[in-house]
DRENDRENLO-608097 format. One record per residue (C-alpha): residue number from 1; residue in three letters; x, y, z. Coordinates in nm, 4 decimals. Example, Ala and Ser with C-alpha at 12.3 -4.5 7.8 and 13.67 -1.06 7.14 Angstrom:
// DRENDRENLO-608097
<1, "ALA", <1.2300, -0.4500, 0.7800>>
<2, "SER", <1.3670, -0.1060, 0.7140>>
END
This chain:
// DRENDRENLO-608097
<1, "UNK", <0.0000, 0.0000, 0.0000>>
<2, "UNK", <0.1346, 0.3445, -0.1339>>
<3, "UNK", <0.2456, 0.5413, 0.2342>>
<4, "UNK", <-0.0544, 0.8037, 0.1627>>
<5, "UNK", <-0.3261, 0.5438, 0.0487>>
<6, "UNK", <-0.4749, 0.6313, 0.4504>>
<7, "UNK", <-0.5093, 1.0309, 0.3213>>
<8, "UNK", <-0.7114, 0.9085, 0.0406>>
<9, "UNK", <-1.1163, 0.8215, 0.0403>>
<10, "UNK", <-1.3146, 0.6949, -0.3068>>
<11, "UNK", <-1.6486, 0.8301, -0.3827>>
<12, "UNK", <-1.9310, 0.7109, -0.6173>>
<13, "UNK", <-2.1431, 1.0340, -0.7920>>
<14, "UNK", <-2.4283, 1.0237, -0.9660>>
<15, "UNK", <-2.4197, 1.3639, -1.1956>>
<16, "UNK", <-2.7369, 1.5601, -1.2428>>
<17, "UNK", <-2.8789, 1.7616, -1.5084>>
<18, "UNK", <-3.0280, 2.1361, -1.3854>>
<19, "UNK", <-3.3708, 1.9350, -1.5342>>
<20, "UNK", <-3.2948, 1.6404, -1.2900>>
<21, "UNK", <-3.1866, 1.3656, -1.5771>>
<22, "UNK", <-2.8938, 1.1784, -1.4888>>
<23, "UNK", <-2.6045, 1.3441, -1.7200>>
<24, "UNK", <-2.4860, 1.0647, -1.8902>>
<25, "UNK", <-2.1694, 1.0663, -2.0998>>
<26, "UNK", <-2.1120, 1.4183, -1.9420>>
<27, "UNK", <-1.7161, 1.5351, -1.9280>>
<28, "UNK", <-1.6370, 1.6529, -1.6076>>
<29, "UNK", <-1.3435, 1.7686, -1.3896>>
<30, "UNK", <-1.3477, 1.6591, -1.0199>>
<31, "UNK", <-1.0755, 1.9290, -0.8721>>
<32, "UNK", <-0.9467, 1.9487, -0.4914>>
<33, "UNK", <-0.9643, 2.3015, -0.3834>>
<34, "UNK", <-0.8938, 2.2624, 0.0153>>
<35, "UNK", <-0.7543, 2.0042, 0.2686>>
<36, "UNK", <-0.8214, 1.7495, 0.5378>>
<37, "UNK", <-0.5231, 1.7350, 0.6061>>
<38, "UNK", <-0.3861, 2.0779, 0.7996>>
<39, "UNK", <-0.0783, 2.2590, 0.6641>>
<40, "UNK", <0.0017, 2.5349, 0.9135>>
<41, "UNK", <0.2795, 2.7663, 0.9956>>
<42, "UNK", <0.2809, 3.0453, 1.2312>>
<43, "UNK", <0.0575, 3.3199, 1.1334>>
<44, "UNK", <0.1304, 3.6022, 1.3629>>
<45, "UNK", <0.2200, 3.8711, 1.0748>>
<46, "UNK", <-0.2289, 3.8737, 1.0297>>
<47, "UNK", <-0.2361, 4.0436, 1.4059>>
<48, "UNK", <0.0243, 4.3042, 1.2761>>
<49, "UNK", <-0.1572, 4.3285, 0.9442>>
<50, "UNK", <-0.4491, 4.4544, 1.0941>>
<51, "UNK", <-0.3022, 4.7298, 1.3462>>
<52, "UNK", <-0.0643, 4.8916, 1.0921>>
<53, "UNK", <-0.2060, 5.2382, 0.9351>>
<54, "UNK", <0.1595, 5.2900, 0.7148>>
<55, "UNK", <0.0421, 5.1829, 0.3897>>
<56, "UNK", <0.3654, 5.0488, 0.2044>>
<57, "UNK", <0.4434, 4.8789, 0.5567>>
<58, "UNK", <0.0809, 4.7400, 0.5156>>
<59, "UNK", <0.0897, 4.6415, 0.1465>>
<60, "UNK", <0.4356, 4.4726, 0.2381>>
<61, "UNK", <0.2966, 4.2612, 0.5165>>
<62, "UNK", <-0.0529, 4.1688, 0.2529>>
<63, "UNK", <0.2116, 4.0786, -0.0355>>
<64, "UNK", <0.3188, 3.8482, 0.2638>>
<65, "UNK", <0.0158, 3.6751, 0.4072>>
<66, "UNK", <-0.1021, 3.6308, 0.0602>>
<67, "UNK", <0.2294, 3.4252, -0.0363>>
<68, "UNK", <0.1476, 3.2241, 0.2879>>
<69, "UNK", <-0.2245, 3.1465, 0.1523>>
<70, "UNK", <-0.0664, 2.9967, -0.1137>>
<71, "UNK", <0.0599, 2.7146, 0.0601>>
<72, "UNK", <-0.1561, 2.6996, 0.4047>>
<73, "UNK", <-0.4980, 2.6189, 0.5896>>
<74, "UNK", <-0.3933, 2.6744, 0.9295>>
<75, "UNK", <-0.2571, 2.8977, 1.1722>>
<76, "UNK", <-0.1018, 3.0007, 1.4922>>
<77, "UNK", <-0.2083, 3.2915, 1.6726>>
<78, "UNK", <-0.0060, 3.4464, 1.9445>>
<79, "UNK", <-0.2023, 3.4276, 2.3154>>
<80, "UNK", <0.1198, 3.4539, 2.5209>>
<81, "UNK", <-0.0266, 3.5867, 2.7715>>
<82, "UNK", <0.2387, 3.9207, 2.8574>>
<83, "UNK", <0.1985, 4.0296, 2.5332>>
<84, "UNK", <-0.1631, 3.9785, 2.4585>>
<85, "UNK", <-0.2556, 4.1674, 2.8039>>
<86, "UNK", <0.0515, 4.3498, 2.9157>>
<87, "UNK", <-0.1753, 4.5658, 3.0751>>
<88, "UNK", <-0.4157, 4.3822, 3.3756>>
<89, "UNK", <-0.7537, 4.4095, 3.2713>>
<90, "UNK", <-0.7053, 4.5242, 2.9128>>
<91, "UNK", <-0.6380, 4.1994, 2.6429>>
<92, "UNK", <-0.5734, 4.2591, 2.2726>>
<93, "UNK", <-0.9313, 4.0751, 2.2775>>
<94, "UNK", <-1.0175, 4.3237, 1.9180>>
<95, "UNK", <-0.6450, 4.2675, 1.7600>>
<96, "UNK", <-0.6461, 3.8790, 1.7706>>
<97, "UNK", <-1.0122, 3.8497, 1.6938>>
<98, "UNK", <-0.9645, 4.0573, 1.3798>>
<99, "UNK", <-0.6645, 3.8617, 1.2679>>
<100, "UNK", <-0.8477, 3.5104, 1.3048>>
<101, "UNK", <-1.1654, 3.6504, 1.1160>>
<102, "UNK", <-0.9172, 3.7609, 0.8150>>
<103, "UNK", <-0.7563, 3.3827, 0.8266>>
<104, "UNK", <-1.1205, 3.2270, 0.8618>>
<105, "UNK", <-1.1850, 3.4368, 0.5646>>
<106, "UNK", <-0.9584, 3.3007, 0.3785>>
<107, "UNK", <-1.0477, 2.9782, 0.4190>>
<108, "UNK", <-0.8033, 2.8903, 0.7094>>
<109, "UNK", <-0.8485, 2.7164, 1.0526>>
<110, "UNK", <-0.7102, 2.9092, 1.3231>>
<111, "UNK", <-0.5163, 2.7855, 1.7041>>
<112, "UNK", <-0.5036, 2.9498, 1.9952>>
<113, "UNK", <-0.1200, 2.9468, 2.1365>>
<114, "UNK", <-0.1310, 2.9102, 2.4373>>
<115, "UNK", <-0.3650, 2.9333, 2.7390>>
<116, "UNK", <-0.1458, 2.8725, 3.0225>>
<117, "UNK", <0.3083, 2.8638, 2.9482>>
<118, "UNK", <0.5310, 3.0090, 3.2359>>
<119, "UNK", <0.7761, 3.1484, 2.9781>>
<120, "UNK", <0.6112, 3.5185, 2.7956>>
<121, "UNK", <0.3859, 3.5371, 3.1091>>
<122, "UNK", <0.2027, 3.8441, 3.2545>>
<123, "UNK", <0.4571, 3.9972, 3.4731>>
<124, "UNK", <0.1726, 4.1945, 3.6876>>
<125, "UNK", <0.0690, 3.8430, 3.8045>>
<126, "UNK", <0.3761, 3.8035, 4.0253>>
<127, "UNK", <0.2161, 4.0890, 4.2927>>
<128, "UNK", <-0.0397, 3.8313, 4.3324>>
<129, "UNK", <-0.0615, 3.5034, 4.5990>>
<130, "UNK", <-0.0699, 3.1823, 4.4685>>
<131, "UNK", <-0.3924, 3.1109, 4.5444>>
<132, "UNK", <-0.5104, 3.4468, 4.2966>>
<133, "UNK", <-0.2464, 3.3495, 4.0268>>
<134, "UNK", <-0.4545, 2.9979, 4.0138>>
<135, "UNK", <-0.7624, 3.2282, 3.9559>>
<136, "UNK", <-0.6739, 3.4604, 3.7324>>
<137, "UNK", <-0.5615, 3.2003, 3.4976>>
<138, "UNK", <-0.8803, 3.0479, 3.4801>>
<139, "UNK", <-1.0369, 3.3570, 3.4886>>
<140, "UNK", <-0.8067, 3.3947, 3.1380>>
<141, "UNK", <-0.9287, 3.0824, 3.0157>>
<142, "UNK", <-1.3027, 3.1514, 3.1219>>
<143, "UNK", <-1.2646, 3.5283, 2.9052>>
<144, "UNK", <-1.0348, 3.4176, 2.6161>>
<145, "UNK", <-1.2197, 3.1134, 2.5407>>
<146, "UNK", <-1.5692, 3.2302, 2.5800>>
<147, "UNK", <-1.4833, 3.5328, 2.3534>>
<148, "UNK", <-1.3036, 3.3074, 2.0698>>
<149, "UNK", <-1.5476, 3.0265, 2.0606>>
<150, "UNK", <-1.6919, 2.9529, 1.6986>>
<151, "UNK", <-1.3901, 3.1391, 1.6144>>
<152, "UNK", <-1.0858, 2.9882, 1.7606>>
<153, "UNK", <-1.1987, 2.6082, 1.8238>>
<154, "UNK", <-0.8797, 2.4744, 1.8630>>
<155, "UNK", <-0.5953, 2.5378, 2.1936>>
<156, "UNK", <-0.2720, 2.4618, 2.2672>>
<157, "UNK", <-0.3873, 2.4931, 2.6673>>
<158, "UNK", <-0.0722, 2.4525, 2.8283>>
<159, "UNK", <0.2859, 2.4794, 2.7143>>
<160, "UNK", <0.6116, 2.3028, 2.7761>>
<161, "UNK", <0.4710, 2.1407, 3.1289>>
<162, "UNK", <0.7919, 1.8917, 3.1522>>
<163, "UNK", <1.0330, 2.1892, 3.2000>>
<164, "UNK", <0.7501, 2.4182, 3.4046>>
<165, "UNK", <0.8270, 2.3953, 3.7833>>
<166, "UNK", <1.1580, 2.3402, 3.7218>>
<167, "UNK", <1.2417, 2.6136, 3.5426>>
<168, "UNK", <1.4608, 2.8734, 3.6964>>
<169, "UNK", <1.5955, 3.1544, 3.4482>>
<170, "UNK", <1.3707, 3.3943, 3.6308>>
<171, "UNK", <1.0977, 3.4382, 3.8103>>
<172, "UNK", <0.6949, 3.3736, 3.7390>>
<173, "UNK", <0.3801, 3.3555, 3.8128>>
<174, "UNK", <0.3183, 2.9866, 3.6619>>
<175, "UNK", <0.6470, 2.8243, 3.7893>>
<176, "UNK", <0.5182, 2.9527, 4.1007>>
<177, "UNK", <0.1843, 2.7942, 4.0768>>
<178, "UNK", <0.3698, 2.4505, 3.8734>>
<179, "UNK", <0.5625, 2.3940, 4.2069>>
<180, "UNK", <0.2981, 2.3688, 4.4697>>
<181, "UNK", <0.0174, 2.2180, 4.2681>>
<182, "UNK", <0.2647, 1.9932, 4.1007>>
<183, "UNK", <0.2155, 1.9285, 3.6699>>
<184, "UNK", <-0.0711, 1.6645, 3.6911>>
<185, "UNK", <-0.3216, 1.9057, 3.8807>>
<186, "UNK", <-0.2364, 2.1797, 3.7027>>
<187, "UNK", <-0.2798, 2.0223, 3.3686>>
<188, "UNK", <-0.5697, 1.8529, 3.4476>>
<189, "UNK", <-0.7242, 2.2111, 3.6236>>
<190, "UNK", <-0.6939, 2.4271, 3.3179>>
<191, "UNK", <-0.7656, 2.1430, 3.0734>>
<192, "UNK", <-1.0860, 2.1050, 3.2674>>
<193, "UNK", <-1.1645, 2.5026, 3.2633>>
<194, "UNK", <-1.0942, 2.5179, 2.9260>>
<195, "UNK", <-1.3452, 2.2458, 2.8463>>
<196, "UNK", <-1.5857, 2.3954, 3.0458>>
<197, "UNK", <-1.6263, 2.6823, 2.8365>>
<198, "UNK", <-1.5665, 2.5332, 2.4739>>
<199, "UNK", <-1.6878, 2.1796, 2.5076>>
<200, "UNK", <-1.6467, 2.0898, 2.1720>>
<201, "UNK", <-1.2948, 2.2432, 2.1149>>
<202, "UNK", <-0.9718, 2.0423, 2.0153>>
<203, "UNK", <-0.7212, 2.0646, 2.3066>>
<204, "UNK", <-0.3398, 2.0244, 2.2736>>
<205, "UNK", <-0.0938, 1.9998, 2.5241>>
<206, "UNK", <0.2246, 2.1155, 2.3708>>
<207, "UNK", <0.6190, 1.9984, 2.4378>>
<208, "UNK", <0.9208, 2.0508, 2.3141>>
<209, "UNK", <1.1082, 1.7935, 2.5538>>
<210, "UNK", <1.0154, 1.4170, 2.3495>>
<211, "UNK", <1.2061, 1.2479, 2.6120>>
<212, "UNK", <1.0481, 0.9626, 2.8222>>
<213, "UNK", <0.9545, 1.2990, 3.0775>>
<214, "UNK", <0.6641, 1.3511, 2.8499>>
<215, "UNK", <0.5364, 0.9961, 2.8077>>
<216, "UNK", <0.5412, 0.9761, 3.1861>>
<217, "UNK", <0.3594, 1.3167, 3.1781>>
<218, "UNK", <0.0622, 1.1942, 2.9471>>
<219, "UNK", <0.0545, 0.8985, 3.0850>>
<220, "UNK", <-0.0115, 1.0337, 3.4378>>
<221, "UNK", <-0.2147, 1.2713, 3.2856>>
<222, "UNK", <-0.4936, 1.0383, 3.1009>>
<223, "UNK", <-0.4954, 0.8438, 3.3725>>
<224, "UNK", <-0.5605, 1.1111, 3.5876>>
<225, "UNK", <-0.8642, 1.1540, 3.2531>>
<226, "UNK", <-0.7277, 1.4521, 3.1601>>
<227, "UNK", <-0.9070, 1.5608, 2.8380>>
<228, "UNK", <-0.6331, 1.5335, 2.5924>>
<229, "UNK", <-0.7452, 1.5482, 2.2190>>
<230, "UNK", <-0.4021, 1.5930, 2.0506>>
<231, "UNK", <-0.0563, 1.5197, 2.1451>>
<232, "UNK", <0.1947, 1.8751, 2.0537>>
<233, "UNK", <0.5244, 1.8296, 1.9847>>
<234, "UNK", <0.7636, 2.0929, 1.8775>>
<235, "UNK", <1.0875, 2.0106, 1.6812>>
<236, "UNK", <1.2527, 2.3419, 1.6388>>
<237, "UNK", <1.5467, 2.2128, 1.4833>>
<238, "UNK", <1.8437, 2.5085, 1.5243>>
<239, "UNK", <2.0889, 2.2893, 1.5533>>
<240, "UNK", <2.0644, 2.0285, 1.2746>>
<241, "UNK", <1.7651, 1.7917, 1.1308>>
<242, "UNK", <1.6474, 1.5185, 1.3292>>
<243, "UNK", <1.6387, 1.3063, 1.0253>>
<244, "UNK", <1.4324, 1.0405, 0.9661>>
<245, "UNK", <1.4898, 0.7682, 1.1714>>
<246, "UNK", <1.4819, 0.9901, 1.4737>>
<247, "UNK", <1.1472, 1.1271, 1.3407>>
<248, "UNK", <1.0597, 0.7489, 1.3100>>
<249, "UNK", <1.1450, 0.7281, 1.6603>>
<250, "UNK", <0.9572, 0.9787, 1.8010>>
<251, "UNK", <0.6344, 0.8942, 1.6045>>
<252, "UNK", <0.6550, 0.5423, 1.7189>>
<253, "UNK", <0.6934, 0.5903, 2.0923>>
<254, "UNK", <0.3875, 0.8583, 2.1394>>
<255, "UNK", <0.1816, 0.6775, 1.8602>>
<256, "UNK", <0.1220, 0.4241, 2.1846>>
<257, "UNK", <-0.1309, 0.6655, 2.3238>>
<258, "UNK", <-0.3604, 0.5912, 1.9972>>
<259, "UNK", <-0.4091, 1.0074, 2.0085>>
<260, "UNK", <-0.4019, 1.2365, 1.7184>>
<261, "UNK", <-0.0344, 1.4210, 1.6858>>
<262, "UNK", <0.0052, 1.7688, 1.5614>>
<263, "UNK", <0.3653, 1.8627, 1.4983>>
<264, "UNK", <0.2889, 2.2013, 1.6444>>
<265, "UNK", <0.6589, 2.4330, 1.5958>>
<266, "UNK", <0.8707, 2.2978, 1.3398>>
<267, "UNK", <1.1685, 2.4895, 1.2315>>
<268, "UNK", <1.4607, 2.3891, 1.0085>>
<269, "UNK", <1.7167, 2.6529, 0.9439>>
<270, "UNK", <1.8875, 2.7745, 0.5699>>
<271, "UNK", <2.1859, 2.8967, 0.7238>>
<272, "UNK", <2.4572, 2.7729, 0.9822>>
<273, "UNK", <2.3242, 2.5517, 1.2760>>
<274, "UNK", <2.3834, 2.6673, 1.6721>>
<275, "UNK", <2.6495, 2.4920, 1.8023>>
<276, "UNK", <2.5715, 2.1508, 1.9904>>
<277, "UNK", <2.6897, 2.3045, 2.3410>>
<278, "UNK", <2.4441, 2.5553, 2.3383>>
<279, "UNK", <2.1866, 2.3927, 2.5790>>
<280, "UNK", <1.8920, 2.6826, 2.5935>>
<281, "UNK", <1.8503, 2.8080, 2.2112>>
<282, "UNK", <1.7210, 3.1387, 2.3890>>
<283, "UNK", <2.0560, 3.1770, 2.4665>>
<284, "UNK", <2.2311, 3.1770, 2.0929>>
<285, "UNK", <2.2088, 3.6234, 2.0595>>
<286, "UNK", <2.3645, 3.6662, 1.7170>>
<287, "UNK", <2.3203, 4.0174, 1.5127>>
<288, "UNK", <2.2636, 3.8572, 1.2039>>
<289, "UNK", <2.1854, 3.5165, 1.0362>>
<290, "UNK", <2.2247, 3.5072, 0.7019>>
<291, "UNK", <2.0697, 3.2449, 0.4685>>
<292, "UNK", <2.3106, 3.0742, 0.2468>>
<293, "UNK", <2.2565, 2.9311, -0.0872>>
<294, "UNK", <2.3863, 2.5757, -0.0079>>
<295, "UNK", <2.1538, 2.6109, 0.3514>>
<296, "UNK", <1.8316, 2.7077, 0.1430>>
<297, "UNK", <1.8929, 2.3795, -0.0630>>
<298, "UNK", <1.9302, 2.1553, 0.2654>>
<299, "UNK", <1.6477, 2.3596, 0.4280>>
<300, "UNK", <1.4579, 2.2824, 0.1058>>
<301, "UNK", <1.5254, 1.8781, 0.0772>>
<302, "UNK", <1.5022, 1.7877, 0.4888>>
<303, "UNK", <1.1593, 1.9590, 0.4695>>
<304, "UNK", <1.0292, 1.7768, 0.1961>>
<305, "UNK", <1.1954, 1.4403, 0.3783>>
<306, "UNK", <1.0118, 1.5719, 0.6853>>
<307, "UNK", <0.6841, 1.6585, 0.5895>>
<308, "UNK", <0.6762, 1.3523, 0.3645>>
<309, "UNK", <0.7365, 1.1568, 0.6698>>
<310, "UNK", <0.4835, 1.3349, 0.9036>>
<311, "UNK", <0.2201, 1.2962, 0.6343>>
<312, "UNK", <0.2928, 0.8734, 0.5763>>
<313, "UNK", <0.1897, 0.8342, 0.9239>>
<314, "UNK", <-0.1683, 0.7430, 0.9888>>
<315, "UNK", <-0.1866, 0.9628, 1.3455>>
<316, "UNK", <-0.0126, 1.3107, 1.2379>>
<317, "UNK", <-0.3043, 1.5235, 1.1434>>
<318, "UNK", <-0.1266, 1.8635, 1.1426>>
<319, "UNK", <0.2206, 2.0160, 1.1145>>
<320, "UNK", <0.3111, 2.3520, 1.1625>>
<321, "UNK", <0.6540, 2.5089, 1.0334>>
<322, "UNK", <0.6873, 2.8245, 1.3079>>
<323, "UNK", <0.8514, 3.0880, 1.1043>>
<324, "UNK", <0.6661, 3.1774, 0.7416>>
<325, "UNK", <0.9813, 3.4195, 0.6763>>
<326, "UNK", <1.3536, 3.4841, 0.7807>>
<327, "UNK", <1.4522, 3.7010, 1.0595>>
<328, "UNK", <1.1882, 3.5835, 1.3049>>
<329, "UNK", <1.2723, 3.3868, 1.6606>>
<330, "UNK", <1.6591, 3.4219, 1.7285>>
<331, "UNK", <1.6659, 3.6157, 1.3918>>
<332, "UNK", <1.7133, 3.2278, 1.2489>>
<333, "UNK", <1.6770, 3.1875, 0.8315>>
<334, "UNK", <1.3852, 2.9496, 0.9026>>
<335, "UNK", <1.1174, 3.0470, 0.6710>>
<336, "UNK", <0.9855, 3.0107, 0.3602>>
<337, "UNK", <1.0823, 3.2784, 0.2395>>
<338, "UNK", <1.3345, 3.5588, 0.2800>>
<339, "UNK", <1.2988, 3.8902, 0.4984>>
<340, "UNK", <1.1898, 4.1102, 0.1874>>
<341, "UNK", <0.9158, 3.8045, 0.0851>>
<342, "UNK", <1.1306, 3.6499, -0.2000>>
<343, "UNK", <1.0658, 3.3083, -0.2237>>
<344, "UNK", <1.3299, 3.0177, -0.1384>>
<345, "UNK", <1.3279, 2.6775, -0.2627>>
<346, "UNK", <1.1475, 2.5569, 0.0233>>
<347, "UNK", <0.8740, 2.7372, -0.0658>>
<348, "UNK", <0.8657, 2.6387, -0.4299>>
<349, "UNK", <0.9226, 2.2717, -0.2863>>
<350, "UNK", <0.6493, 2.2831, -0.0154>>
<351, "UNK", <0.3699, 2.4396, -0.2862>>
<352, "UNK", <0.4367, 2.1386, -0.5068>>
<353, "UNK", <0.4448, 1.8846, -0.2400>>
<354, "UNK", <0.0907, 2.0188, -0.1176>>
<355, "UNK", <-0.0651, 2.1384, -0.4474>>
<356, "UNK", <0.0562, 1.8801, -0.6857>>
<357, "UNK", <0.2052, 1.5670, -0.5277>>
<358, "UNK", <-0.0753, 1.5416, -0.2348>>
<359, "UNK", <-0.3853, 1.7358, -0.4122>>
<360, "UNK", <-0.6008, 1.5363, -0.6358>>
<361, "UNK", <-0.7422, 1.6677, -1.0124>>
<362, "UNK", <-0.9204, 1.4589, -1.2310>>
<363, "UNK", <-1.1214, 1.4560, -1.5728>>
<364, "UNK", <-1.3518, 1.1571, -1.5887>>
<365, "UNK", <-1.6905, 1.0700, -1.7904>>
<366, "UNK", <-2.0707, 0.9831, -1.6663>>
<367, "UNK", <-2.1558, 0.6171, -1.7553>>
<368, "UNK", <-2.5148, 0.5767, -1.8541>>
<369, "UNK", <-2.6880, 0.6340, -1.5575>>
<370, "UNK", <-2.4756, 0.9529, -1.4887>>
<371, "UNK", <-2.2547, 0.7771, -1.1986>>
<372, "UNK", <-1.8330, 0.8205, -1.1916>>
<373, "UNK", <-1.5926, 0.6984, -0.9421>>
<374, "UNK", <-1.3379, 0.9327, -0.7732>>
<375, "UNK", <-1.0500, 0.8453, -0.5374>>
<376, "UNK", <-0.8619, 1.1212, -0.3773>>
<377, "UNK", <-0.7109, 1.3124, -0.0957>>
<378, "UNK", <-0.9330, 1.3573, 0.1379>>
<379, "UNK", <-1.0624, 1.7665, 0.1366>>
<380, "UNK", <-1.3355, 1.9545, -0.0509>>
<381, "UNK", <-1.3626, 1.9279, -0.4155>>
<382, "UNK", <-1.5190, 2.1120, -0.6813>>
<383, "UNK", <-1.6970, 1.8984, -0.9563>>
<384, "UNK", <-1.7480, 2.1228, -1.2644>>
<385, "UNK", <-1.8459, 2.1294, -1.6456>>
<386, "UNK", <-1.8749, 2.4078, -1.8748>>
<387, "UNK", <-1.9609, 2.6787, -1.6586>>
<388, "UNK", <-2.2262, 2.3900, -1.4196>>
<389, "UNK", <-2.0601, 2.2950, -1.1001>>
<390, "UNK", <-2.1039, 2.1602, -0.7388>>
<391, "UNK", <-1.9087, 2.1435, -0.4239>>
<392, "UNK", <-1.8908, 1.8241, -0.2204>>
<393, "UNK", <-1.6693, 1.7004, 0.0696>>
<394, "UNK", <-1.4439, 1.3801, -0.0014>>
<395, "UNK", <-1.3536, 1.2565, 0.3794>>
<396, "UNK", <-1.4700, 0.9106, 0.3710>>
<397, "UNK", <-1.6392, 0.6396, 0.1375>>
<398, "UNK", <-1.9421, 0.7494, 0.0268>>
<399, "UNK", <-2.2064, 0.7201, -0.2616>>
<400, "UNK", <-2.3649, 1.0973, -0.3562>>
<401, "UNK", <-2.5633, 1.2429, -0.6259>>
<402, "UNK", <-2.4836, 1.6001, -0.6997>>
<403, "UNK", <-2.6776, 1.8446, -0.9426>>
<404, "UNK", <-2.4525, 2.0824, -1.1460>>
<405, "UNK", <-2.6221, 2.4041, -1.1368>>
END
């Protein structure tokens, strides 16, 4: 069986005339025009969009969203809580909501990122007792949620939980609150909240540390029944490419949980790697990264090796590259394109991996009772002749009739 033959459903169509007759011997094309499957990358530049009143700045940052349409149906929004409400009492509730309207617009499904991380945190919360941090998170939740739902269906709720109360570069509110409830509670407390007020939302928890630490923490965690829908893991890759049988490994040992996996932050660099003894990326300050010719064509091939992986397996449902463009987290050449929105190979290679390789397009003709069979990647589809169409979804088996109209 071909490695994507699982991405794939067949569907039996019985073509109608506007006058109800089936449309026998009819021509038709049967052409994808969205995804099942979700594409994503980091999609913070639609907040900025929105808020900027300089025109060429504005036109600049359109030129780039609309370069990042062209290859994606999903993205990040940025929740971190210090940023999105540096103020107490006053969220960037308007900003965010405008920016996931423009990607829902478009066509895109949007994530909330995150709900609850100790890292980017408000730093007003540290005046506060433990027992008020605790509430004023889910107080966050409760307002954030509430206000997004229909809108933003879909949370990474807590962030990078193995390294929380243990973490020790400075001081925080949820460290603080991490150490005396210890990671289970606190997992399953804002997991719990956030349910409460978006029952039928997708929740993530989200990790870069794939070390037996976070199979011991979602193990404790459904046990504890914990309402995980989707396992997170990042793979920010600064300092070299997994590869793939590292990749392999990783997919194996969390594929054990039977739960859906997004590969939520992905990032493979065009230029030169951070050395190996740099423990903390955070840490790696540089005042420029260039891209390099020779690092665009690397970026280019271990994505396609990557993604082609990710996509083979029957549990990975999402991946998300972080950066869309250069000059982003750590000022790393990481995206798909450069700092002035010229395209690199990646880009080129990603569009025809998604759009050609993994889309499906097809001309096929009506038998005499107006029926045709149709196997392709699973997505919504546009069946068409002449200027008659019809829209259908293709996400399992099925027998439909459509009229073209």
């Amino acid at each position: 069986m071909n490695g994507t033959e699982h991405r794939k459903a067949e569907v039996r169509i019985r073509v109608m005339n506007p006058d109800n007759t089936p449309a026998s011997g009819l021509r038709v094309k049967a052409d994808q025009i969205s995804h099942k499957f979700l594409f994503g990358c980091g999609a913070f530049d639609t907040v900025w969009m929105q808020r900027i009143e300089d025109g060429e700045r504005k036109a600049f940052l359109q030129d780039r969203m609309n370069k990042w349409l062209g290859l994606f149906n999903y993205g990040t929004l940025p929740f971190y809580w210090g940023g999105y409400e540096h103020e107490e009492g006053k969220p960037n509730t308007e900003g965010l909501m405008n920016a996931a309207k423009w990607l829902i617009d478009n066509n895109v499904k949007v994530k909330g990122h995150p709900l609850c991380w100790h890292t980017a945190c408000a730093e007003w919360l540290l005046k506060y007792s433990n027992e008020d941090i605790l509430k004023k998170q889910l107080e966050r939740i409760q307002r954030d949620v509430t206000a997004f739902k229909g809108v933003i269906d879909m949370w990474d709720v807590i962030n990078e939980v193995v390294i929380m109360p243990d973490f020790d570069k400075y001081d925080n509110a949820i460290t603080r609150i991490c150490k005396e409830m210890g990671r289970i509670k606190l997992v399953k407390t804002v997991f719990a909240e956030t349910k409460k007020y978006n029952p039928d939302a997708v929740l993530l928890i989200n990790d870069f540390n794939t070390s037996e630490s976070y199979e011991i923490l979602i193990e404790g965690l459904l046990e504890a029944g914990v309402p995980i829908d989707v396992i997170g893991i990042q793979s920010h890759q600064h300092q070299g490419y997994w590869g793939k049988e590292k990749l392999d490994r990783v997919l194996e040992r969390f594929s054990r949980f039977g739960l859906p996996i997004h590969f939520t932050e992905n990032t493979l660099v065009s230029g030169d790697l951070i050395p190996e003894y740099i423990v903390d990326l955070n840490d790696w300050q540089v005042e420029t990264w260039p891209s390099t010719p020779e690092g665009e064509e690397r970026q280019a091939n271990e994505m396609k090796e990557m993604y082609t992986t990710l996509f083979e397996h029957p549990l990975v449902e999402a991946i998300t590259t972080w950066d869309f463009n250069d000059g982003c987290w750590l000022k790393a050449p990481s995206g798909f394109v450069h700092e002035d929105n010229s395209l690199k190979p990646s880009y080129h290679m990603m569009k025809k991996l998604i759009h050609e390789t993994w889309e499906t397009h097809e001309e096929l003709t009506a038998d005499a009772d107006g029926y045709i069979n149709l196997k392709g990647f699973k997505g919504g589809y546009k069946l068409s002749a002449g200027d008659k169409s019809a829209e259908f979804e293709l996400n399992e088996n099925a027998e439909i009739t459509l009229r073209l109209a």
